[in-house]
C-alpha positions in Angstrom: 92.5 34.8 8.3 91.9 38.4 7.3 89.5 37.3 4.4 87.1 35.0 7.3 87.2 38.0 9.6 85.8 39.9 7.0 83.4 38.1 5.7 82.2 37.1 9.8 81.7 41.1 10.3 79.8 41.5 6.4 78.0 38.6 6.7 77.1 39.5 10.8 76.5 43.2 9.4 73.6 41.8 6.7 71.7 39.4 9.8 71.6 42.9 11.7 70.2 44.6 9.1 67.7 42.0 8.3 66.6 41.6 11.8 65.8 45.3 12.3 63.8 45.0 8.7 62.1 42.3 9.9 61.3 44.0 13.3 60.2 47.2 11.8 57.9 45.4 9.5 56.2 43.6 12.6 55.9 46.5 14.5 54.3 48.4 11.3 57.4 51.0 10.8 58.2 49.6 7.5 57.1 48.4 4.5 56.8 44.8 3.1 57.0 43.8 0.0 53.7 41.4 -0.9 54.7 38.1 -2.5 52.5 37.3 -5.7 48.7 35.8 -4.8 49.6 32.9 -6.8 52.8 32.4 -4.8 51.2 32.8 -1.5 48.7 30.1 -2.4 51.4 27.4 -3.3 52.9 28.2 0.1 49.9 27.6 1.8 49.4 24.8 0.0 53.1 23.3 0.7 52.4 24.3 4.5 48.9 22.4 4.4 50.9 19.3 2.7 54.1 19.1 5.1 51.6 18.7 7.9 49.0 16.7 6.9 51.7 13.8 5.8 53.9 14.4 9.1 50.5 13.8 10.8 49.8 10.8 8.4 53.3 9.1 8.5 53.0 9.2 12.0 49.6 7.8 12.9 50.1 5.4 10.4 53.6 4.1 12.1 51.3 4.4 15.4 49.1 2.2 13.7 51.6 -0.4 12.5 53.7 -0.2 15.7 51.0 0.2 18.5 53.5 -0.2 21.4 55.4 3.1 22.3 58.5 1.9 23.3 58.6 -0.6 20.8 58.4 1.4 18.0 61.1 4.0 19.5 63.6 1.0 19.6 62.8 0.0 15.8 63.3 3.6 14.6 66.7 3.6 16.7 67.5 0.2 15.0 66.8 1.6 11.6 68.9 4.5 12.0 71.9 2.5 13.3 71.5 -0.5 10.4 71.5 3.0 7.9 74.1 4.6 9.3 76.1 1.6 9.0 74.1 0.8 5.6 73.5 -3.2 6.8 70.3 -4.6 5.9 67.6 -4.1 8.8 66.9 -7.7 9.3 63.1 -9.0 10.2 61.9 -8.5 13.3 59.6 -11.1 15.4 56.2 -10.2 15.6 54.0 -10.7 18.6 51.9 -13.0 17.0 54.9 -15.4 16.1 56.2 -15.1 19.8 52.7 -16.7 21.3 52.7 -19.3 18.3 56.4 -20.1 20.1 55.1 -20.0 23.8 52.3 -22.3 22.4 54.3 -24.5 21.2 56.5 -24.5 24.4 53.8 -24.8 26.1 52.2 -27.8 24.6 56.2 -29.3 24.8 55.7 -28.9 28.4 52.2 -30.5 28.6 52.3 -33.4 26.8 52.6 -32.7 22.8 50.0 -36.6 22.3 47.7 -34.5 24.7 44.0 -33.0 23.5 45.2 -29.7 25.0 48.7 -29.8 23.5 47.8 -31.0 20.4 45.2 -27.8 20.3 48.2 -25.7 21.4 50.2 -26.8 18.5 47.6 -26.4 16.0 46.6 -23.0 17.1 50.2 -22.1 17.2 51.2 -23.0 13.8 48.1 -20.5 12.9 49.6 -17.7 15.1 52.9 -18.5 13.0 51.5 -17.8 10.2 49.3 -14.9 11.0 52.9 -13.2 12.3 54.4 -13.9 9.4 51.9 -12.0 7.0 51.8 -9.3 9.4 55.8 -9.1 8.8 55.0 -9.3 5.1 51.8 -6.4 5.8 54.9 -4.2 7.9 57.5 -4.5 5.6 55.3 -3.5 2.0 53.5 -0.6 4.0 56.8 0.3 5.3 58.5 0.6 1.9 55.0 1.9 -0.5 53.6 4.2 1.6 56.1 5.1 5.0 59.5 5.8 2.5 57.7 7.6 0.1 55.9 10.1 3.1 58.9 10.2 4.8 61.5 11.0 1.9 59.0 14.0 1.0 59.3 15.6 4.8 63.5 14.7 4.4 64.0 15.7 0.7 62.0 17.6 -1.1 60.2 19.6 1.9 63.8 20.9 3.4 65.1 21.5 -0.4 61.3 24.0 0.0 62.1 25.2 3.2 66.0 26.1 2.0 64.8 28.4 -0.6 61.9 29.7 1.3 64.3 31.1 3.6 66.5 32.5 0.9 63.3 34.1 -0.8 62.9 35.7 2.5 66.1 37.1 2.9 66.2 38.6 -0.6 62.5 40.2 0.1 64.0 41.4 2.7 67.2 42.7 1.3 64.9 44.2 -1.4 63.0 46.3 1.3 65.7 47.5 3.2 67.6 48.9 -0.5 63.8 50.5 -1.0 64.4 52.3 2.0 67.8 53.5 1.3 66.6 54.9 -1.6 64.1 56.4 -0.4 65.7 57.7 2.1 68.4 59.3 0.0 65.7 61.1 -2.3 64.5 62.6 0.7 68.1 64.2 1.7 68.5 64.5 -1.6 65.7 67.1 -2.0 67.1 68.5 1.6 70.6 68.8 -0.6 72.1 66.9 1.9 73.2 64.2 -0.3 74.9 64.1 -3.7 73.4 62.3 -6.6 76.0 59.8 -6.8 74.4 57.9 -3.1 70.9 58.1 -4.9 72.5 56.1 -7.9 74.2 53.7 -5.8 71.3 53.4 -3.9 69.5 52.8 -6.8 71.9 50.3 -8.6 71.4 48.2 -5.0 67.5 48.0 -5.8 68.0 46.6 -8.9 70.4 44.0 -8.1 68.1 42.9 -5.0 65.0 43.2 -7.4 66.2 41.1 -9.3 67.5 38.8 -7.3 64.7 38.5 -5.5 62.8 37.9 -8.8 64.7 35.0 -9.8 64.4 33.3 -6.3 60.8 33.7 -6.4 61.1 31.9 -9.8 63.1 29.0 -8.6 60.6 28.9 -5.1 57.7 29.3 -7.6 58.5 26.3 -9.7 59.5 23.6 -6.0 56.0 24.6 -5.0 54.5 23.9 -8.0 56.1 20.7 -7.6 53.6 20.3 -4.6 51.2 18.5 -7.3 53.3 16.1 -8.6 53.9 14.7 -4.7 50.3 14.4 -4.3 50.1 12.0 -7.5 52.9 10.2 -5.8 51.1 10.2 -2.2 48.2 8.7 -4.4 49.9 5.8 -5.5 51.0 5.1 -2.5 48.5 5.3 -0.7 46.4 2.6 -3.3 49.3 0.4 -2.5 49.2 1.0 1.0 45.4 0.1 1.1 45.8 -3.2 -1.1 48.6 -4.1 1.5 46.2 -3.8 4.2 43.4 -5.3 2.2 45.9 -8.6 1.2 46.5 -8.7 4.9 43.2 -8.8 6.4 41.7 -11.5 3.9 45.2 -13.8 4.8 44.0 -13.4 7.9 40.9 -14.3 7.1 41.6 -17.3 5.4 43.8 -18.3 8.3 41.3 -17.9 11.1 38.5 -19.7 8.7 40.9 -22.7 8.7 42.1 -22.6 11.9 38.3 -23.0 13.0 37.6 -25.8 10.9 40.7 -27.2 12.6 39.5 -26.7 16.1 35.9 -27.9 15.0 37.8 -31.4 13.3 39.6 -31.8 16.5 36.3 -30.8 18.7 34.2 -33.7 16.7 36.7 -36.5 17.0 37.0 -35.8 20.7 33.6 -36.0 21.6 33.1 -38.9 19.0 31.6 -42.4 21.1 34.3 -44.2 23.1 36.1 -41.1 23.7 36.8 -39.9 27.2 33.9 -37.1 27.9 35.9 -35.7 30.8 38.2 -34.5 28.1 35.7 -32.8 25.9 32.5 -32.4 26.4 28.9 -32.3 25.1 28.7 -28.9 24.4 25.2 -28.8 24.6 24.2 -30.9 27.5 28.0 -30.8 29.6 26.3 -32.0 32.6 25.8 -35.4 31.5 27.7 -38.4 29.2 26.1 -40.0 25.4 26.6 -43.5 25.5 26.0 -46.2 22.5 22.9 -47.9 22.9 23.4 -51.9 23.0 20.3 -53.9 24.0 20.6 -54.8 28.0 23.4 -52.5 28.3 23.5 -49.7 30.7 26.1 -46.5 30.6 26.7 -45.3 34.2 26.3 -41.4 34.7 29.5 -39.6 35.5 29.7 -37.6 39.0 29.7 -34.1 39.4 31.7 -32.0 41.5 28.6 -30.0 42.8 25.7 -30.8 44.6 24.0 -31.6 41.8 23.9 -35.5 40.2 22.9 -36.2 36.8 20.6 -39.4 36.0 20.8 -40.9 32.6 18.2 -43.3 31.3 19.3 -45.4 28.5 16.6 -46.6 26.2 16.5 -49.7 24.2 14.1 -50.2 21.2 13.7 -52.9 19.3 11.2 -51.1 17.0 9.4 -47.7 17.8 5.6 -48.5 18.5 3.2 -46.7 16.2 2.1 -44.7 19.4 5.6 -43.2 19.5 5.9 -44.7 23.1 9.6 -45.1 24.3 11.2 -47.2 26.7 13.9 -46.7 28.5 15.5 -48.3 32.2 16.8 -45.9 35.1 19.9 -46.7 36.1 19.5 -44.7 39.9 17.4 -44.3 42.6 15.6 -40.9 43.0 12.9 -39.8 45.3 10.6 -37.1 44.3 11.0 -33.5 46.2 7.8 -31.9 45.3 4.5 -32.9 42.7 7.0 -31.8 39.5 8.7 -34.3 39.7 9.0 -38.7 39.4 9.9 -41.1 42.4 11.9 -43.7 40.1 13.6 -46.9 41.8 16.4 -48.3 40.2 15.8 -50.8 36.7 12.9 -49.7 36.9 11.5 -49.3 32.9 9.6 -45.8 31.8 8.2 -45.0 28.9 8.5 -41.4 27.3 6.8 -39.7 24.0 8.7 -39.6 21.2 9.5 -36.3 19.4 7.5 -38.2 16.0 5.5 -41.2 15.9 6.4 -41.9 12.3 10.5 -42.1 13.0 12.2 -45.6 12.6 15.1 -45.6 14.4 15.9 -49.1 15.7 18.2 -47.7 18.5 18.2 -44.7 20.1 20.0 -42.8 23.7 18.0 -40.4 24.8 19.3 -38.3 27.7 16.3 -36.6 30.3 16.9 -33.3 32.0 19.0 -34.2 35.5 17.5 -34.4 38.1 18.3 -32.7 41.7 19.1 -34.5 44.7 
């Protein structure tokens, strides 16, 4: 108990006298020993690197885990799964959790439906793009986020561990300078016997060297600075074929997800389908019907205040004029000189786009007209 006491007071005795070193030498009453020029350009160059990559690893988690909160909670789970050194296991991405309401979704709607057959087919895309963005997560996480991270929690602290202790012994050093030359100055007075100034000097050359041989070991971790930035370098090459793999997946996804969409989108608005369901997306005002000779495909109605009029047109054979015929299938009364007074079965003809085109049967459909 005696031996702890004593070593609280010498050890609380040396912080004391490197605090008022370190004062002194801020308030310009003492003097500082300068550290090598090569050695104060490796610890600028350590500083620079420590927080450039705390500034990386970060924007980069930002970047993989946009949400906040979200990625607060998966740092927390990491910790606790390392802590208890369990395997983190796989987290759902957004992505996959639309592809599920999707699918929910179309369950809910009618899974033989156009729209819930379109929900299923974009969710099994959704499914997949979250499941290469778990695959893009976890290979960016392990290349490029462990690598930056086990710098700032390894190596930097070992740095920053003997920094400090190279600090202490510079400043052990300067405070045994000033003994000494403090006791050639009483010395001189004959105030003080020769045996302090040796002591005092035997106490510079321990620090000296001491200090030497810390500068050494510092010297040779910051050196080490170079050989992290190689390392940074291949990960960051892996990092950026991660993200390139993940993009052009994504790519390829979305390229056949819209091939999908258009496959579905041309059988639904194929003839004998139901136009209410999909569409002309060119002319959506109006319905395409098969042209059969004497046949006549009724125009559907429209919500507004507008009504479309279809004509259908029947040809036998296009006339060398490139005259068309076609029957209207609705009344319609003229509301100024633009446009036609037709009457109903009543037979027009219009100019065909080119005289020299041999299509036996042709729809045609005219622009609608107002009521």
């Amino acid at each position: 108990m005696d031996f702890n006491v004593k070593k609280l007071a010498s050890d609380a005795g040396v912080f004391f006298t490197r605090a008022v070193q370190f004062t002194e030498e801020k308030l310009g009453q003492a003097e500082k020993t300068e550290l090598d020029p090569h050695l104060e350009n490796l610890i600028t160059r350590a500083d620079s690197t420590k927080n450039w990559t705390e500034k990386i690893l970060k924007q980069t988690e930002v970047l993989l885990q946009p949400n906040p909160i979200d990625h607060t909670g998966a740092r927390i789970e990491e910790f606790i799964y390392d802590k208890l050194d369990k395997k983190l296991p796989s987290r759902t991405t957004n992505a996959e959790l639309l592809g599920q309401y999707m699918l929910d979704a179309a369950i809910e709607f009618g899974s033989d439906t156009p729209y819930g057959k379109t929900l299923i087919t974009v969710a099994e895309y959704q499914k997949r793009l979250g499941g290469a963005e778990r695959e893009f997560l976890h290979t960016s996480a392990v290349t490029f986020l462990s690598p930056l991270r086990n710098f700032l929690e390894g190596d930097w602290r070992t740095i920053s561990k003997e920094r400090r202790l190279l600090e202490n012994r510079r400043l052990d050093l300067d405070i045994c300078k000033a003994r000494l030359k403090k006791a050639k100055l009483a010395e001189a007075k004959a105030a003080l016997l020769s045996e302090e100034v040796d002591k005092a000097e035997h106490e510079l050359r321990v620090a000296q060297t001491e200090f030497d041989r810390q500068a050494e070991v510092t010297r040779l971790l910051l050196e080490g600075i170079s050989s992290t930035h190689l390392n940074h370098l291949r990960c960051l090459q892996d990092f950026a074929e991660a993200q390139a793999t993940y993009y052009a997946q994504c790519h390829h996804y979305m390229q056949d997800l819209q091939r999908e969409l258009n496959r579905c989108a041309n059988a639904v608005s194929a003839p004998h389908s139901s136009a209410s369901v999909c569409p002309n997306p060119v002319s959506p005002a109006f319905l395409s019907g098969p042209a059969s000779s004497g046949a006549a495909v009724p125009a559907a109605s429209s919500s507004s205040s507008q009504k479309p009029v279809t004509l259908a047109m029947e040809q036998s054979q296009l006339p060398v004029t490139g005259a068309r015929k076609a029957r209207v299938l609705y009344d319609y009364d003229a509301h100024d000189t633009s446009e036609l007074s037709l009457l109903a079965d009543e037979v027009q003809q219009s100019q065909a786009e080119s005289p020299h085109t041999h299509t036996h049967t042709h729809t045609l459909h005219f622009t609608s007209l107002h009521l």
